[in-house]
C-alpha positions as CSV (number, residue, x, y, z in Angstrom):
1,X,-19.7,-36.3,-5.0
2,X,-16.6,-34.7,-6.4
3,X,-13.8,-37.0,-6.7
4,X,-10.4,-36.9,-4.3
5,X,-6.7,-37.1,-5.1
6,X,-6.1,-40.8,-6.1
7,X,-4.0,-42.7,-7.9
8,X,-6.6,-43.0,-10.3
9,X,-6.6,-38.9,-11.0
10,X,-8.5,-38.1,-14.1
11,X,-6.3,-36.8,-17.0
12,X,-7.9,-35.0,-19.9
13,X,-7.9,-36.8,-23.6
14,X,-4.6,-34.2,-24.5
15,X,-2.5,-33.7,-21.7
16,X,-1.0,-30.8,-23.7
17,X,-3.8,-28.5,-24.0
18,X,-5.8,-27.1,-21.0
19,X,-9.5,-27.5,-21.3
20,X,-11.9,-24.9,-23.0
21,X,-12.0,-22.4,-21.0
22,X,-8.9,-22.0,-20.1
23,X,-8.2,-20.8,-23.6
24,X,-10.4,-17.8,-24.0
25,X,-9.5,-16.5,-20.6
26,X,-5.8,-16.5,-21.4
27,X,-6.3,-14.8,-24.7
28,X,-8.3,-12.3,-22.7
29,X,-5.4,-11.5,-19.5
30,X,-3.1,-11.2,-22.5
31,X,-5.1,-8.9,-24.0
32,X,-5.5,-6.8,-20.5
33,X,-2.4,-6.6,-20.2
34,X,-1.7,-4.9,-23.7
35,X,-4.3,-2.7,-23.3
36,X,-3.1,-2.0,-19.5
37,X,0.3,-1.1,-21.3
38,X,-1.2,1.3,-24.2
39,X,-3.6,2.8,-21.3
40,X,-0.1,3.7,-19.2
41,X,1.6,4.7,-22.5
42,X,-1.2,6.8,-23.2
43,X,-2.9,8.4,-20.2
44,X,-0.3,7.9,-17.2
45,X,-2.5,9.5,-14.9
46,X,-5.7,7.7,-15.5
47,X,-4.0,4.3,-15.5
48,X,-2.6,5.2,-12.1
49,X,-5.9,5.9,-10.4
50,X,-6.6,2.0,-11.2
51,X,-4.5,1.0,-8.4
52,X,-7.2,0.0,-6.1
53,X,-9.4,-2.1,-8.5
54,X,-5.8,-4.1,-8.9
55,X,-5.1,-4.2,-5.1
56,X,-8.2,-5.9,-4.7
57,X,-8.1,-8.7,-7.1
58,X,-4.5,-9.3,-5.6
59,X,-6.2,-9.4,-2.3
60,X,-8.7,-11.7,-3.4
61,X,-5.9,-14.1,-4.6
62,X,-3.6,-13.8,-2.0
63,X,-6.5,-14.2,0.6
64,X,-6.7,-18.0,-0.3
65,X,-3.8,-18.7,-0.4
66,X,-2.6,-19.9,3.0
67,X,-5.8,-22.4,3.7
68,X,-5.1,-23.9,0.0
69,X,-1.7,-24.5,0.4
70,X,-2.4,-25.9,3.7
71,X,-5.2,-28.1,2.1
72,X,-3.7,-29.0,-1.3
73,X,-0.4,-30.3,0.5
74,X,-2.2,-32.3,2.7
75,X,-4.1,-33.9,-0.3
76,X,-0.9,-34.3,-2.0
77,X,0.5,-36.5,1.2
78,X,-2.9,-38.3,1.5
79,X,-3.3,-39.5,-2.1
80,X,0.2,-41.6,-1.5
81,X,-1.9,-43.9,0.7
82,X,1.0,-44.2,2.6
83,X,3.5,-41.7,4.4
84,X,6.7,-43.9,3.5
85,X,5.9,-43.5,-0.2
86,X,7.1,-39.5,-0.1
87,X,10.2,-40.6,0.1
88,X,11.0,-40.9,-3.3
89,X,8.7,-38.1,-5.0
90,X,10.3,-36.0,-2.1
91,X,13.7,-36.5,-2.9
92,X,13.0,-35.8,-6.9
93,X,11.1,-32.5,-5.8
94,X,14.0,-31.3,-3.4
95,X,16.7,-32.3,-6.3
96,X,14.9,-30.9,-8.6
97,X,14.4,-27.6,-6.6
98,X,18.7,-27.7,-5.9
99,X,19.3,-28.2,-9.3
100,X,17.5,-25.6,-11.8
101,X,18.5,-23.3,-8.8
102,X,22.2,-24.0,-9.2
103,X,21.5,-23.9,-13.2
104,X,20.0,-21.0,-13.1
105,X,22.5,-19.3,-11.4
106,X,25.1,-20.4,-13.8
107,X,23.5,-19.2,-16.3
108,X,23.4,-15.9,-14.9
109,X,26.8,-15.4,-14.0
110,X,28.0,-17.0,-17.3
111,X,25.4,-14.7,-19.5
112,X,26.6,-11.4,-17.4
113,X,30.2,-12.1,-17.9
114,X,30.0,-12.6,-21.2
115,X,28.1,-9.2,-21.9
116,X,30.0,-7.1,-19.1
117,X,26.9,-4.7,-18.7
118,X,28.5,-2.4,-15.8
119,X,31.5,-1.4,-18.0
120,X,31.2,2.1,-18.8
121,X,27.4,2.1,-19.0
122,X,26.8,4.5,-15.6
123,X,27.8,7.6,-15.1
124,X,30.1,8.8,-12.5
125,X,27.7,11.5,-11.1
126,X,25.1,8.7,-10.4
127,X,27.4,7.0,-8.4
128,X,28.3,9.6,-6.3
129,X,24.8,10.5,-5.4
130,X,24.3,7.2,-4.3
131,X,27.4,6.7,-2.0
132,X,26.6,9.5,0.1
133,X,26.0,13.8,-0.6
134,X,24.0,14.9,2.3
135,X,21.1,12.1,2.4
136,X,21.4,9.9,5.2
137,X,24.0,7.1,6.4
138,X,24.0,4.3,3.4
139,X,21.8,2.3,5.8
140,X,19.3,4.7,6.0
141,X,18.9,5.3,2.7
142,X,18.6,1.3,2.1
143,X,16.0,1.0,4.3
144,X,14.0,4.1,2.8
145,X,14.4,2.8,-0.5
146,X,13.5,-0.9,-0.4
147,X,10.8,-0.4,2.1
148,X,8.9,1.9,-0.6
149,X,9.8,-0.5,-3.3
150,X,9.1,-4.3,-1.8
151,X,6.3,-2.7,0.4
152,X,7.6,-4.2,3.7
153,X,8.1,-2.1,6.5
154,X,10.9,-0.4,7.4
155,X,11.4,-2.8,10.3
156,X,11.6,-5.9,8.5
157,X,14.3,-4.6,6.0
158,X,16.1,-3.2,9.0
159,X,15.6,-6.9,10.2
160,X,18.0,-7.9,7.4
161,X,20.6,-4.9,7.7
162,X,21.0,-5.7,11.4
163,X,22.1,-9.4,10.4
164,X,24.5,-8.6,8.1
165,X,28.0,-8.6,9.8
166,X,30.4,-5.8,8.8
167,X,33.4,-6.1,6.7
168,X,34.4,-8.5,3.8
169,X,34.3,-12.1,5.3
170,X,31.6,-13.8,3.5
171,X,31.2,-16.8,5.7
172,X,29.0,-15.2,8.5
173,X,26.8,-13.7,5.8
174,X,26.5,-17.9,4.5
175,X,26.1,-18.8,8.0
176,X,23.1,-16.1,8.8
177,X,21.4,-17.8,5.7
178,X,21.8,-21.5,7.4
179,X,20.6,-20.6,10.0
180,X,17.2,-18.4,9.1
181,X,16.8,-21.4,6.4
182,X,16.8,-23.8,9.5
183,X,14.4,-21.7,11.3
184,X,12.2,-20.7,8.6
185,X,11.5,-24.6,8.4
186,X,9.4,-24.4,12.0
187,X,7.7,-21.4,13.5
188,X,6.1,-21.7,17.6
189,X,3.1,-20.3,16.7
190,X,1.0,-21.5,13.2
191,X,-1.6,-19.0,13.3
192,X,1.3,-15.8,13.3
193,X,2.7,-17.6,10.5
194,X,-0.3,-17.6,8.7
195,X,-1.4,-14.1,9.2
196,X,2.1,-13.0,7.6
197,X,1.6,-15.8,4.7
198,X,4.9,-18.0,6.4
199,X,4.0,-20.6,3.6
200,X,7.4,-22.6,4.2
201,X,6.4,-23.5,8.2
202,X,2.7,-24.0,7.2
203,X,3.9,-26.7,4.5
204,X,5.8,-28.6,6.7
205,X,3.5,-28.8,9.5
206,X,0.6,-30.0,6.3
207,X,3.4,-32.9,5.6
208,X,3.8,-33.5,9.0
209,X,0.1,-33.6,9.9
210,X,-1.4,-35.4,6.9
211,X,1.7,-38.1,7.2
212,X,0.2,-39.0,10.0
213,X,-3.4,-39.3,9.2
214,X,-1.9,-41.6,6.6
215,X,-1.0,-44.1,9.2
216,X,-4.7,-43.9,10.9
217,X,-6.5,-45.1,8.2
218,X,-10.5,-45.3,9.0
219,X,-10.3,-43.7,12.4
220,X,-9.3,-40.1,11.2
221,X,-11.9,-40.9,7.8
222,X,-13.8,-37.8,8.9
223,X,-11.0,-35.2,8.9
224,X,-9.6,-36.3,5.9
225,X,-13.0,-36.1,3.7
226,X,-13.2,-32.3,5.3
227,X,-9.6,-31.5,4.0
228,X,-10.7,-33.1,0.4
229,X,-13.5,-31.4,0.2
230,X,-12.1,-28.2,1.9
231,X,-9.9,-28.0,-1.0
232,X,-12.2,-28.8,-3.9
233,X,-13.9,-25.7,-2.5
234,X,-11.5,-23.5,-2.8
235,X,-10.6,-24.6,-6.0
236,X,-14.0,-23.4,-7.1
237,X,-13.2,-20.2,-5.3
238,X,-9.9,-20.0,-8.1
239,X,-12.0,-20.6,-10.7
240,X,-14.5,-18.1,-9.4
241,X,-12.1,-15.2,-9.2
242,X,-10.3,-16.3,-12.7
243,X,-13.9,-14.8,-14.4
244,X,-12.8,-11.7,-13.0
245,X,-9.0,-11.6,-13.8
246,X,-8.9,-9.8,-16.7
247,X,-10.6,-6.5,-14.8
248,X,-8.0,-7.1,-12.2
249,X,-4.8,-7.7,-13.8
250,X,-5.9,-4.7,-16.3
251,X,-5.7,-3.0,-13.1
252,X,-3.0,-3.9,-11.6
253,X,-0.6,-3.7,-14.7
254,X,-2.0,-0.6,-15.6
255,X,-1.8,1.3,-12.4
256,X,2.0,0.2,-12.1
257,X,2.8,1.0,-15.7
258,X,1.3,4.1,-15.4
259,X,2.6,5.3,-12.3
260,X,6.0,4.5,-13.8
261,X,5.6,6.5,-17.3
262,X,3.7,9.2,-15.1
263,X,7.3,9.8,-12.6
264,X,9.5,10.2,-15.9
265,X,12.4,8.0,-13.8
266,X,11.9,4.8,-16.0
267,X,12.9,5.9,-19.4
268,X,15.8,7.7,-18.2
269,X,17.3,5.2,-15.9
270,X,16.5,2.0,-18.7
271,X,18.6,4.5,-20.9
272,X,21.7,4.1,-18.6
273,X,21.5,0.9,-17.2
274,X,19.8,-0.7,-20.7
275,X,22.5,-3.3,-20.7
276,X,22.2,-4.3,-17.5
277,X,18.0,-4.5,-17.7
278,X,18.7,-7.0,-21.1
279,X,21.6,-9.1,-19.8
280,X,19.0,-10.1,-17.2
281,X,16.1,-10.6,-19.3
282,X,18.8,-12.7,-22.1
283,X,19.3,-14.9,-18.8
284,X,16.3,-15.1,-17.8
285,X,15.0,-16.6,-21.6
286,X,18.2,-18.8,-21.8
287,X,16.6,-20.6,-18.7
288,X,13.2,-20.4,-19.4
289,X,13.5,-21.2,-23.1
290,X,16.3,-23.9,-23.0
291,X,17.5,-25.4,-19.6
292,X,14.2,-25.9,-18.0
293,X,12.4,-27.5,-21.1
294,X,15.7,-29.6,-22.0
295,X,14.7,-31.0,-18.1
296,X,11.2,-31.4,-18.8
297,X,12.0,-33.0,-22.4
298,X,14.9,-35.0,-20.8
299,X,12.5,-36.8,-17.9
300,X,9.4,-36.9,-19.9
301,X,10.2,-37.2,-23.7
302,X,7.0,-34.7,-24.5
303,X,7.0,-31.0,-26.0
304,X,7.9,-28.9,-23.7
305,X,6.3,-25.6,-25.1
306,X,3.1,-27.4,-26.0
307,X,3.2,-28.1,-22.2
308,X,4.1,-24.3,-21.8
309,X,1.3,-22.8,-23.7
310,X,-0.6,-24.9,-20.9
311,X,0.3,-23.0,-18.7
312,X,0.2,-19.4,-19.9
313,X,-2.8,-18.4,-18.0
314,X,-0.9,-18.8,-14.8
315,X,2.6,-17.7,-16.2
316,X,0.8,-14.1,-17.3
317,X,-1.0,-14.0,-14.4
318,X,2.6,-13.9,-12.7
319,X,3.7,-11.6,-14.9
320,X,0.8,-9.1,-13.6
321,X,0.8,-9.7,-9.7
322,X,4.5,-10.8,-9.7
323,X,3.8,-12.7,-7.2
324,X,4.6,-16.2,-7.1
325,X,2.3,-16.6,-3.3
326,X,-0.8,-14.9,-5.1
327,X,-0.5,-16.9,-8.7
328,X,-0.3,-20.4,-6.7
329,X,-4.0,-20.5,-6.8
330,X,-3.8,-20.6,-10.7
331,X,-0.6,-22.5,-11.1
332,X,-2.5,-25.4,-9.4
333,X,-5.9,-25.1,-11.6
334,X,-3.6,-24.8,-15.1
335,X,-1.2,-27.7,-14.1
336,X,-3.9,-29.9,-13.8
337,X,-6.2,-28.9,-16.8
338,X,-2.2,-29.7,-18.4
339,X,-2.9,-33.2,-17.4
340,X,-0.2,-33.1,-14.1
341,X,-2.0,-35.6,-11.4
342,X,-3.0,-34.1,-8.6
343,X,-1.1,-36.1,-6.4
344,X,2.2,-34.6,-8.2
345,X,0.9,-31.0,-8.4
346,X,-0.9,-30.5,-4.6
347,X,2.7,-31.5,-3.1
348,X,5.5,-30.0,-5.4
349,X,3.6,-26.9,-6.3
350,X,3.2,-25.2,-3.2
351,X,6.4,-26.1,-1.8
352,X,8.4,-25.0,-5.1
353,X,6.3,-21.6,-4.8
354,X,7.9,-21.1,-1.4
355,X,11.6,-22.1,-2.2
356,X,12.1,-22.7,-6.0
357,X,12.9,-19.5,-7.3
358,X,14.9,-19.5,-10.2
359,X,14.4,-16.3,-11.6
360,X,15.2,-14.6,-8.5
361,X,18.6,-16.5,-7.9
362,X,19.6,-16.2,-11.3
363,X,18.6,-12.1,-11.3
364,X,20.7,-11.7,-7.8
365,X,23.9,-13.1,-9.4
366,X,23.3,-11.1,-12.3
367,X,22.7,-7.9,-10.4
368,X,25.7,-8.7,-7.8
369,X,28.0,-9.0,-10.9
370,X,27.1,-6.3,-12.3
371,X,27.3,-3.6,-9.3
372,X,30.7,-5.4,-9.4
373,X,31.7,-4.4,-12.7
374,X,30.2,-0.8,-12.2
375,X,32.4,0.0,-8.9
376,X,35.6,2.0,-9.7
377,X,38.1,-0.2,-8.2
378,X,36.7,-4.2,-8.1
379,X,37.2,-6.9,-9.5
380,X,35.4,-10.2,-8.5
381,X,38.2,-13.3,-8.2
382,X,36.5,-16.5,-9.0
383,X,36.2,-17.6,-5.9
384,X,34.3,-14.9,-4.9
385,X,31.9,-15.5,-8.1
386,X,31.6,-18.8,-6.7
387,X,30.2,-17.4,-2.9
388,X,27.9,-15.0,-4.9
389,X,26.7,-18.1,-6.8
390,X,26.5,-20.2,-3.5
391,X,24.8,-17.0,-1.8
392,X,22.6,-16.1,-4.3
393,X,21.3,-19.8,-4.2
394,X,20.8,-19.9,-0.9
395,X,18.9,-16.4,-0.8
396,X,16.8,-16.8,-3.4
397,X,15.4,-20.4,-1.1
398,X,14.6,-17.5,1.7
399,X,13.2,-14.7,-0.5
400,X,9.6,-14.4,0.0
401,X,7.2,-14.9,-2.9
402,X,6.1,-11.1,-2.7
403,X,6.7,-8.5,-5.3
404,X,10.6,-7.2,-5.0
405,X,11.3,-9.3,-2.0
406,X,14.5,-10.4,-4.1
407,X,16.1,-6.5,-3.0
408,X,16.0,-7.5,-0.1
409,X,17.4,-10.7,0.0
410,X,20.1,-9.6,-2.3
411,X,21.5,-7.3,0.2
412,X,23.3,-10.8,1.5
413,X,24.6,-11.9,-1.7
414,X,26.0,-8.3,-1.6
415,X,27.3,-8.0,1.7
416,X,28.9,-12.1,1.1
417,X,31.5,-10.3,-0.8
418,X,31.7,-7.0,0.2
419,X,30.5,-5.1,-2.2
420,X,29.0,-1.7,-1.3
421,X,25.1,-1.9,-0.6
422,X,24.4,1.5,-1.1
423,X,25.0,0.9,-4.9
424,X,21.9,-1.3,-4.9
425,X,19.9,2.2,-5.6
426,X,21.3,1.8,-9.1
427,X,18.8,-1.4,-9.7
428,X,16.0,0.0,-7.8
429,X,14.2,2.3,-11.0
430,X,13.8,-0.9,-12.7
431,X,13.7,-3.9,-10.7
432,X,9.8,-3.5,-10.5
433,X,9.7,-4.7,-13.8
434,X,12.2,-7.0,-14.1
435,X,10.3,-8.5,-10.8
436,X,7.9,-9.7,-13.4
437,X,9.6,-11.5,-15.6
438,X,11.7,-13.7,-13.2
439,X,8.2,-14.3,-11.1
440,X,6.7,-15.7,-14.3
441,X,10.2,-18.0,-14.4
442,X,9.8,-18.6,-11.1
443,X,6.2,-19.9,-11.9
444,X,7.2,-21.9,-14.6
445,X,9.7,-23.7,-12.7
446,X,7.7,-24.9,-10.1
447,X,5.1,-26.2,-13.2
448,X,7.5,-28.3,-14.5
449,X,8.7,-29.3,-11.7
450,X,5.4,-31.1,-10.6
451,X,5.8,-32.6,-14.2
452,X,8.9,-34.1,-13.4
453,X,8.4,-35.1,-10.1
454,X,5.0,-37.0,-11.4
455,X,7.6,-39.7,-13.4
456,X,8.9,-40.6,-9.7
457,X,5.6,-41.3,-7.8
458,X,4.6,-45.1,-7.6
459,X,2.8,-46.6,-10.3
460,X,0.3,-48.8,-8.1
461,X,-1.1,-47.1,-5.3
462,X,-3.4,-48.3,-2.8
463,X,-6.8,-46.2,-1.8
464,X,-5.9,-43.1,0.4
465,X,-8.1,-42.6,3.4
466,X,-9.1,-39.4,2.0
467,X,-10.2,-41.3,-1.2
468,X,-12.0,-43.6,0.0
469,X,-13.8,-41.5,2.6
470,X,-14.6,-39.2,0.1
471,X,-16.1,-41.7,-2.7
């Protein structure tokens, strides 16, 4: 029988290096997604028509990922033994979570101030068409425009508009965040949050639940051997779909490549707002490549980038569905071929996919700044720097790990300080990409963090029900 989370969890002989086949299958997605590229480059219209083998294979991914997250955070909690022991790991995790989110966020606003990439980089024409000229209220525009981009309805964007309290006092923009963080934490019906992927509510129902099987011991032996064993099954489901993720991020790259080179919009617009597009993506590495390995180096006095290679099957597999929600599957399988203990990696994992987003706050205090410094007439204080950093925190905690759901969001670090949302449209031509890249930060931030958050879990633990049940 296969074994259970344990304090005993299996490690591989080098930690550092995934096992065999983890190798050939991350040379071939990155070779996918090259030749997705050249196919786009190439033959716009060809690459487009691709669109539905890619929609599947995200499907297929995103399809599990509401009973593993439900089953791997409930093995997380039962391999403690004993609910009192999350108290520790827990704290770590949420710290952890705060921190590289205030950090990144920093280095956002530091690395956009430093370049200045609204100065004189857009032209006055574009601004005009986008602050009115015959299309719309502002609003209505808004709602047009991010619903086609993030793929949620025009409803639920509306949702966010409606919220958002006229004029320039930032505080009940702060205090709409507090309070749809609050609720986010506990929904009144489980199965409606599962149909709409709610992971945050799920998790802290599995926490909740599996705390208490905890206490049970023997008389709850039978549930806790079907959640095991639920989730070494789907596990083997990941592993199953992996064979076929080159085909399907092929497809999805190249279909959204393609229909980008085929509409003529992207070349153009990178032209104008080029500065902008690499002040992000300088942030973005500054983070990736130096504050987030310093913490991992810091806590675990091991390579960092050795552990990174690790982990590049999942981190281009976020690059290609960015999608934080739909790579979890992978993150899981190539944290613990990295030689992360289950125990670490079934808690912190899915909960740092559903409110560790680093990329994304560090991209929405970029991008505020920056339609800052492209309005005629503004000029953030530094107080007001410091509510977009505060905001931009906070949002990023309630974005939703779906492609572009940080547009929406941002229109709160936006409104926290008045700036005009209309002028979000300048972003929009390439924030699909950009989506990408702080995804696959996003990603590697919540890897890491089950690294570091393994240093805090007890040494000596005692036979979980589910382990012993199980064996």
């Amino acid at each position: 029988m296969s074994d259970a989370p344990s304090a005993s969890d299996p490690t591989p002989d080098d930690p550092s290096r995934p096992k065999p086949h983890g190798n050939w299958l991350t040379y071939a997605i990155g070779g996918a997604i090259i030749a997705a590229i050249a196919l786009a480059l190439l033959a716009p219209h060809v690459a487009e028509s691709l669109e539905v083998g890619g929609e599947l294979f995200l499907r297929a991914l995103k399809m599990i990922v509401v009973p593993l997250v439900f089953t791997s955070v409930m093995c997380g909690v039962l391999g403690l033994g004993d609910v009192r022991k999350l108290g520790r790991p827990g704290a770590t995790a949420i710290g952890y979570y705060l921190a590289t989110t205030v950090l990144a966020v920093l280095v956002g606003l530091v690395v956009v101030n430093v370049i200045r990439p609204g100065e004189g980089t857009v032209d006055q024409a574009k601004l005009s068409e986008l602050s009115g000229g015959g299309m719309g209220t502002p609003k209505a525009q808004i709602t047009k425009a991010l619903s086609q981009s993030t793929g949620l309805s025009t409803g639920e964007v509306a949702s966010v508009l409606e919220d958002l309290p006229p004029g320039e006092s930032s505080q009940p923009g702060i205090g709409s965040i507090f309070k749809n963080l609050l609720l986010m934490l506990v929904t009144d019906n489980l199965f409606v949050a599962a149909a709409e992927t709610q992971l945050l509510p799920i998790i802290v129902f599995a926490i909740v639940f599996a705390g208490m099987l905890t206490t049970m011991h023997q008389d709850v032996s039978s549930i806790t051997t079907l959640v095991v064993q639920s989730n070494e099954a789907l596990m083997k489901f990941v592993m199953l779909l992996m064979n076929i993720a080159p085909l399907g991020i092929f497809c999805l790259v190249a279909a959204r490549f393609g229909k980008a080179q085929a509409s003529g919009e992207f070349l153009d617009e990178l032209a104008q707002i080029g500065w902008y597009f690499g002040t992000v993506l300088i942030g973005l590495a500054i983070h990736a490549f130096v504050t987030l390995p310093l913490i991992f180096y810091l806590v675990r006095r091991e390579n960092p980038y050795r552990y990174m290679l690790a982990m590049s099957q999942a981190l281009l597999t976020a690059f290609s569905t960015a999608s934080s929600s739909a790579t979890l599957p992978v993150t899981l399988e190539c944290s613990e071929e990295a030689g992360i203990s289950k125990r670490s990696t079934e808690f912190v994992i899915p909960l740092g996919a559903t409110i560790n987003m680093d990329g994304t706050a560090l991209y929405e205090a970029a991008a505020a700044i920056f339609i800052a410094q492209v309005v005629p007439g503004i000029d953030l204080t530094l107080m007001q720097q410091v509510i977009v950093a505060v905001t931009a925190t906070l949002a990023a905690i309630g974005a939703a790990g779906i492609p572009e759901a940080g547009l929406v969001t941002m229109l709160i670090v936006l409104n926290a300080v008045g700036l005009p949302l209309e002028y979000i449209g300048l972003i929009l031509t390439v924030d699909w990409l950009l989506d990408r890249f702080r995804t696959t930060v996003n990603v590697l931030g919540d890897s890491i963090g089950a690294a570091v958050v393994e240093k805090s879990l007890p040494d000596a633990l005692p036979a979980s029900p589910a382990a012993a049940s199980a064996s």
